[in-house]
Legacy VTK file of the C-alpha trace (Angstrom):
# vtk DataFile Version 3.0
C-alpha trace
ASCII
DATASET POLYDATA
POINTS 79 float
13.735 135.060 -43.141
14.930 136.451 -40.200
13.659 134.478 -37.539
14.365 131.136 -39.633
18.031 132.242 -40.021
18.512 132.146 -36.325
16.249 129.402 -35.862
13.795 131.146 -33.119
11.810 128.124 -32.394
9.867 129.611 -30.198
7.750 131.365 -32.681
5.482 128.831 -34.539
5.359 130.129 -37.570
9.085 129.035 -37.840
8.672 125.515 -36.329
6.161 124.773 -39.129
8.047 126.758 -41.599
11.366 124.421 -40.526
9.033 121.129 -39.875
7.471 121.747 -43.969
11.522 122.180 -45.171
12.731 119.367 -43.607
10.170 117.158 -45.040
10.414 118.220 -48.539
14.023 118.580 -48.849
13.990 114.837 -47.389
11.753 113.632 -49.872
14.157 115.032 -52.552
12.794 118.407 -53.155
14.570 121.554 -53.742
13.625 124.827 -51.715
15.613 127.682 -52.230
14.776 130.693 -49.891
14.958 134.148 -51.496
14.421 137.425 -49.182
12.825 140.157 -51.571
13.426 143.899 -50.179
10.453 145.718 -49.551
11.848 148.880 -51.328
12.658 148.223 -54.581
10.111 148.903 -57.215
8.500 146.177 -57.238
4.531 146.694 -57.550
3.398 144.362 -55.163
5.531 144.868 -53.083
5.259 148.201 -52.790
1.280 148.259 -52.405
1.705 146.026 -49.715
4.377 147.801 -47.642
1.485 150.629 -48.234
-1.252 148.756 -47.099
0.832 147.868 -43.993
1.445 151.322 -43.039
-2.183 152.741 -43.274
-3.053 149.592 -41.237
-1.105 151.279 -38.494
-3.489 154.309 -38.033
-6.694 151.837 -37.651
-8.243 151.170 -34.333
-7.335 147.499 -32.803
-10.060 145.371 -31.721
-10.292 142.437 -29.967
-13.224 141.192 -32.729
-12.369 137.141 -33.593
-12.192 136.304 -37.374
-12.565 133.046 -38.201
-9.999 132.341 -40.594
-12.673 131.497 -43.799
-13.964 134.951 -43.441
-10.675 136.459 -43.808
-9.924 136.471 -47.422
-13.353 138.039 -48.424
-12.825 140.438 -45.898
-9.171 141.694 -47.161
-11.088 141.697 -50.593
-13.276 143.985 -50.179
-10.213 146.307 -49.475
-7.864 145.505 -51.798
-8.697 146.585 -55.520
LINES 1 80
79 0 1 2 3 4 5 6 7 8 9 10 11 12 13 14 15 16 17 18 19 20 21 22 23 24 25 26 27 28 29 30 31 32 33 34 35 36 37 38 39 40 41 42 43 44 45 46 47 48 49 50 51 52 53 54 55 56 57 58 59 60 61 62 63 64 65 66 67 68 69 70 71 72 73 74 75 76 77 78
């Protein structure tokens, strides 16, 4: 929400993000853009901010993951 809110263009994920909102809204849908805190309760949201953090104490690797062999992988870790 961040980056789209000062429209850094330089990171993809916002171009396509912008690019898939300008379509829609042009073809007469509604979006409406809500930013959820991360500290609030909420289940999910909590396990994920978790999940995050204990990711930060894991060794990086340079392995390559095709993207189809990412969800079974997160998975297997997830409950």
């Amino acid at each position: 929400m961040q980056a789209l809110s000062g429209f850094k263009l330089e990171i993809h994920f916002v171009q396509n993000i912008i690019k898939d909102y300008t379509h829609l809204t042009s073809s007469g849908k509604t979006i409406i853009l809500c930013w959820i805190p991360s500290h609030v309760n909420i289940v999910g949201n909590e396990r994920a901010d978790t999940a995050a953090k204990a990711a930060l104490s894991l060794r990086m690797t340079n392995m390559k993951l095709p993207a189809g062999e990412l969800l079974p992988q997160v998975s297997q870790v997830l409950p």
